[in-house]
N, C-alpha and C positions, 0 to 999 in steps of 0.2 A: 427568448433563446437563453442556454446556458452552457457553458464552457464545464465539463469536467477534464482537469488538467491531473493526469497520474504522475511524480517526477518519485523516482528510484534504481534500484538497482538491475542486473541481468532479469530479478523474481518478478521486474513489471516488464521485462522484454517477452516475455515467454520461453527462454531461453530452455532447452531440453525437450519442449513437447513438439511432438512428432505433426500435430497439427497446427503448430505454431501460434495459439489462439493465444497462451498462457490463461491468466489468472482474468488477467483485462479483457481479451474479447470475451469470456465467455459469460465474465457482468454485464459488456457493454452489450451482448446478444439479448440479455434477458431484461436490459433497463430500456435500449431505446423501443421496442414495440409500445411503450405507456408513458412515450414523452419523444416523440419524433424532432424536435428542436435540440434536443441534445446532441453534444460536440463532443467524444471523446479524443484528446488529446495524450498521448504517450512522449515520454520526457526521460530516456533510460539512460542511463550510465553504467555499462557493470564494473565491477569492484569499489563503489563509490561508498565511501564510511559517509557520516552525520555530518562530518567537518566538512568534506568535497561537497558534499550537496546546499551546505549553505551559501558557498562561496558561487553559486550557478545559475539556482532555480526561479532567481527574480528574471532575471534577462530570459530564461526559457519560456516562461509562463507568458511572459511579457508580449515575445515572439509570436506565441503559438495565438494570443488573444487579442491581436492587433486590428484585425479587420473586423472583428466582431460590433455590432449594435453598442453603443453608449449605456445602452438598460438591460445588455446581457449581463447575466452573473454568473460569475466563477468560481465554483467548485474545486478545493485542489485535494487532491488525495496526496499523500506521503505516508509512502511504503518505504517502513525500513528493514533494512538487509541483516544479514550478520557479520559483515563486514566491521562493522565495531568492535568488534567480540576479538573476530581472527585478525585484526590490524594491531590490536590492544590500545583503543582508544577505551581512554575511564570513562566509568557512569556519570561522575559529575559532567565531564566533557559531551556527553551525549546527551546529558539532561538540559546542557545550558542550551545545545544548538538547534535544540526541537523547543527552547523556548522562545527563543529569538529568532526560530521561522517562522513559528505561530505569530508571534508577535507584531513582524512584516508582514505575513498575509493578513491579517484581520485591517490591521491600520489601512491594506491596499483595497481592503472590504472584497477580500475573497474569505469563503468559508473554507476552514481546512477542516481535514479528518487524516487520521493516524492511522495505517493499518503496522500493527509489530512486524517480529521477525517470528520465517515459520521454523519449526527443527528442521535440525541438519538429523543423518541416518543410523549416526552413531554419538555415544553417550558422549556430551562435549564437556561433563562436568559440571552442570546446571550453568554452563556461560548465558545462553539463550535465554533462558531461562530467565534469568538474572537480568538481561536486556530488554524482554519482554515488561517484564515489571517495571523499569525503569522508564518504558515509552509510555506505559499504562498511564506510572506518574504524571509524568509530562504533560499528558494529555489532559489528563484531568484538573490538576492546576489550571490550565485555560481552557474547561467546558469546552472541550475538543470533542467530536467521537471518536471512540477508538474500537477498532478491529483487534482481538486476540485471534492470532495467528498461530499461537503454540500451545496454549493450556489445551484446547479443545483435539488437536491432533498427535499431542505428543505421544499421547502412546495407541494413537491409533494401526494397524496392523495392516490397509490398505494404504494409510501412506508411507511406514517402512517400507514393507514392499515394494511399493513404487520407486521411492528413492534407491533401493538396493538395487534396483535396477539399473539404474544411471552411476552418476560419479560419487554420489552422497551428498552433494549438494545441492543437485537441480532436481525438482520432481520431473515425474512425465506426464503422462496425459489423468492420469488419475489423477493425480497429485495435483493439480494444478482445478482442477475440478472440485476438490476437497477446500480449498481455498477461495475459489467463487463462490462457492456454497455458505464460505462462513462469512463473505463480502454482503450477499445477496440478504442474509438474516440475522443481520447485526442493523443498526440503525439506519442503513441505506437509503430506502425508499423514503422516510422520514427527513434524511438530511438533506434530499434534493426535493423535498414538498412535490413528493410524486405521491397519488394515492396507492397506498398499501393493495399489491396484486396479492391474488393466492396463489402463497408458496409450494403449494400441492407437498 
């Protein structure tokens, strides 16, 4: 058995889409048919910066992974928001807090993986941008996987759209679709030593 523990913001609640799946059910639709023992666990906080989520996510994971087998592993995903950006928490500050979570989960011998921040609908000033880089960092410094959430969509025209549709914050049902998609064909299936399906 294995625990995939998601802990973030409203962007891992699904918060805007109309089917309520977000980002996470529609992984969690397309990983469990090729490993039926997997646990998807959701861990949301919305408006949570780097700082908030470090001060939280041992007692959440902790929680959610209690009854589980002795020989299950945990998987933890960390999804970050843009709530850094818009709170004005610095980069060093966000750099230390994703290295001292990594840090905690490995030692607790859970595997983590990094997905960024996706863009917002309107031009923030390369803030995300600049945040996206900084999780890249992070992540990389401890042979982390990491999910790019914004290079690959920034100027994608299905997801402006989508988000112009809502508040400029949240995607919708596209949107949210465009970001399983980059979950689903980044190192995924790999980092849960699930064999490689065809992504059609």
């Amino acid at each position: 058995m294995r625990n995939i523990v998601i802990v973030g913001d409203e962007l891992v609640a699904g918060h805007g889409d109309p089917k309520g799946q977000g980002w996470v059910g529609r992984v969690a639709g397309r990983t469990i048919p090729h490993d039926p023992d997997v646990r998807f666990h959701v861990a949301a906080v919305p408006g949570e910066t780097t700082s908030d989520l470090g001060t939280r996510w041992v007692g959440e994971v902790q929680r959610r992974i209690a009854s589980s087998p002795e020989d299950a592993i945990t998987h933890l995903v960390v999804a970050v928001g843009r709530h850094d950006v818009l709170t004005g928490v610095s980069p060093t500050i966000t750099r230390l807090n994703l290295a001292n979570l990594f840090d905690r989960a490995q030692s607790l011998g859970m595997r983590p993986m990094l997905a960024g921040p996706p863009p917002m609908a309107k031009d923030d000033g390369h803030r995300i941008a600049q945040l996206a880089a900084v999780c890249e960092d992070a992540a990389g410094r401890r042979n982390v996987p990491y999910v790019d959430m914004y290079g690959p969509i920034a100027r994608n025209d299905q997801w402006q759209m989508d988000m112009e549709l809502g508040d400029g914050l949240l995607p919708r049902q596209a949107g949210y679709g465009l970001l399983a998609w980059l979950v689903l064909h980044s190192a995924w299936f790999d980092w849960l030593e699930i064999e490689q399906p065809d992504q059609g």
